[in-house]
N, C-alpha and C positions, 0 to 999 in steps of 0.2 A: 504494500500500500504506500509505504514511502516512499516509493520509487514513482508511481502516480502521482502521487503532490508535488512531487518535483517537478515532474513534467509538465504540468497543468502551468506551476508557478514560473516555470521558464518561458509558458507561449504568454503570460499576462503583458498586455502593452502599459511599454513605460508612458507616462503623461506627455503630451505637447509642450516643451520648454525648451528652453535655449541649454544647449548643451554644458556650461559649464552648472546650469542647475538638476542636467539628469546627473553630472557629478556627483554634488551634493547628493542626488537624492539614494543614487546607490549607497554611495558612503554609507549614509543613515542607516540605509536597509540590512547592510554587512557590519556595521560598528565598525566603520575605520577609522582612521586618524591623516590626516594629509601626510605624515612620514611612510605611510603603509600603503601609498600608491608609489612604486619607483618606478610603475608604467610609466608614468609622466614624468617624474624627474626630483629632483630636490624637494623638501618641504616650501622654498620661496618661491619655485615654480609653480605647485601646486595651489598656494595662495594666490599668485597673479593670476591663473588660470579662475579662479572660484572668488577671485574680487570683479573679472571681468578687465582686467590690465592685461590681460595675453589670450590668445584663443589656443585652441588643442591645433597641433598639426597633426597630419597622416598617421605619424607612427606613433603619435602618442591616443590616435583613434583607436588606431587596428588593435593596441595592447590592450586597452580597457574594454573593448568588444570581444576580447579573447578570452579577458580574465573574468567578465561577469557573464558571458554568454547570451549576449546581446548582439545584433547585425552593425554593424559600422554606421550605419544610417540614421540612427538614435543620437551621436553627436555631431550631424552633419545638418539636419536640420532644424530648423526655428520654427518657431509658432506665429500663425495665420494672427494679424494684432486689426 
């Protein structure tokens, strides 16, 4: 049955938002700490990226869509305003 909820909880769509807040919001969902992403890079990286002072590039996409098992396209697009 475990193995069902997982899978269920893998197809739930993340919300419409700007990518560095699906960030956040996996974070939340994992209990991380911006040191605990080195997908993206340093803790001051991770801060500029999640203050909105830097955007994700490619390869810091493809890592975080690798390591939460999510499609690349969750931090590639923004919300219809």
């Amino acid at each position: 049955m475990g193995e069902h909820l997982h899978a269920y909880e893998q197809r739930l769509p993340l919300p419409a938002a700007e990518p560095r807040e699906i960030v956040r919001f996996l974070m939340d969902q994992h209990g991380l700490k911006q040191r605990e992403l080195p997908e993206i890079g340093s803790q001051g990286v991770v801060s500029e990226i999640l203050s909105g002072k830097r955007a994700l590039n490619m390869r810091q996409t493809q890592a975080l869509a690798g390591r939460f098992g999510v499609d690349v396209a969750v931090f590639l697009a923004t919300p219809a305003t």
